[in-house]
C-alpha positions in Angstrom: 4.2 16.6 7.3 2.6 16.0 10.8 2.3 19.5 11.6 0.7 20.1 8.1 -1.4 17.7 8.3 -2.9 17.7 11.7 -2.3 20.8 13.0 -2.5 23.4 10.0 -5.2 21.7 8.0 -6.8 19.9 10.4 -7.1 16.4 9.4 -8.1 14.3 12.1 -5.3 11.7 13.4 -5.6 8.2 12.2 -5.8 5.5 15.0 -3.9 3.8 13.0 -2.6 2.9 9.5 -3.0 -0.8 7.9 0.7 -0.7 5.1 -0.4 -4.2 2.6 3.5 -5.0 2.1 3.8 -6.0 -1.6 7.2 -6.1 -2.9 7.4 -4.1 -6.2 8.1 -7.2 -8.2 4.9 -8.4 -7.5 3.3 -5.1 -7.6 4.4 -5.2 -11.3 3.5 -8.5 -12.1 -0.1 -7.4 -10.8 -0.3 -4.1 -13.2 0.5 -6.4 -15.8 -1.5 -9.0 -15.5 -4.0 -5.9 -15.0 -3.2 -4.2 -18.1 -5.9 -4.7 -20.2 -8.7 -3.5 -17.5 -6.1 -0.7 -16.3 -6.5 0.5 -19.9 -10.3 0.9 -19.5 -10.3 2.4 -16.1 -7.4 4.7 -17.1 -8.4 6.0 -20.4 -6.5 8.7 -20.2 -3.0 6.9 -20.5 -1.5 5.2 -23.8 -0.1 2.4 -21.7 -1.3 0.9 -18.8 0.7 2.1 -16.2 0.9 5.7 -15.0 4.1 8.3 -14.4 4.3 6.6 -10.7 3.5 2.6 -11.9 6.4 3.3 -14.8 9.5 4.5 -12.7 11.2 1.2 -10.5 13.2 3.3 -8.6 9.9 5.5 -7.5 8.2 2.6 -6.6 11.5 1.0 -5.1 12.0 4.0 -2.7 8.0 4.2 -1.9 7.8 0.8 -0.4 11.1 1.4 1.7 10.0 4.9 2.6 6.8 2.9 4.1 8.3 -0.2 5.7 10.7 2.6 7.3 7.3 4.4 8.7 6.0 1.0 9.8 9.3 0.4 11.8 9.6 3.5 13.2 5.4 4.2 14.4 3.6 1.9 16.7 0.1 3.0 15.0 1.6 1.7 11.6 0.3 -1.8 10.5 2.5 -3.9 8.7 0.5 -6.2 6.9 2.6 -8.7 4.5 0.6 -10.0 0.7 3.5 -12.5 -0.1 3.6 -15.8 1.4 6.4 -18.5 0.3 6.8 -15.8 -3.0 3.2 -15.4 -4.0 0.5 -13.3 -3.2 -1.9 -14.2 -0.9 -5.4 -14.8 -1.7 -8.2 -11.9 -0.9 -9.5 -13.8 2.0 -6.4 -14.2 3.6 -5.0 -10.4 3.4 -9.0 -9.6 4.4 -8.3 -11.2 7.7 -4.9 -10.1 8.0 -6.2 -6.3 7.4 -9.2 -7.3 10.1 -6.9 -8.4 12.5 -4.9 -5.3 12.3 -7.9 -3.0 12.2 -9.3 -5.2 15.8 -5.9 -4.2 16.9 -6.3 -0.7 16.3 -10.1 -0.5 17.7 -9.2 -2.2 20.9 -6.6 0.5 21.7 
């Protein structure tokens, strides 16, 4: 995929990527609390989740595929939504994601 990306098409390198970590329990709990304005934004589905939002194992496999990437790159961010088993408010994961991007400027 590097290759493809960077060196075939071109696409400028990252400095780095900024992962939000939310464990596809909560992920789900979001789309359905969500549903309802999903619907309007996503007209174009019957239900309010998409092919990719509907299959667990998908979004199961996803999220490990990324934490895996996180792990295994230094330019990955790992930035985690779910404090003491809920989600964090905005303004926290907004400095969480600022600290990361800092991180990423300054090197």
């Amino acid at each position: 995929i590097e290759r493809l990306e960077y060196e075939i098409f071109d696409i400028p390198r990252p400095d780095g990527i900024i992962y939000l970590d939310v464990p596809v329990k909560h992920a789900l709990e979001l789309l359905e609390m969500n549903a309802e304005e999903m619907l309007e934004k996503k007209k174009y589905l019957t239900e309010g989740k998409d092919v990719v939002e509907d299959s667990l194992e998908y979004l199961e496999n996803s999220r490990n595929a990324a934490l895996k990437l996180v792990k295994a790159h230094n330019d990955w961010y790992h930035v985690d939504c779910i404090d003491g088993g809920a989600m964090m408010s905005k303004q926290t994961i907004h400095e969480k994601v600022l600290s990361s991007a800092q991180h990423i400027i300054s090197d």
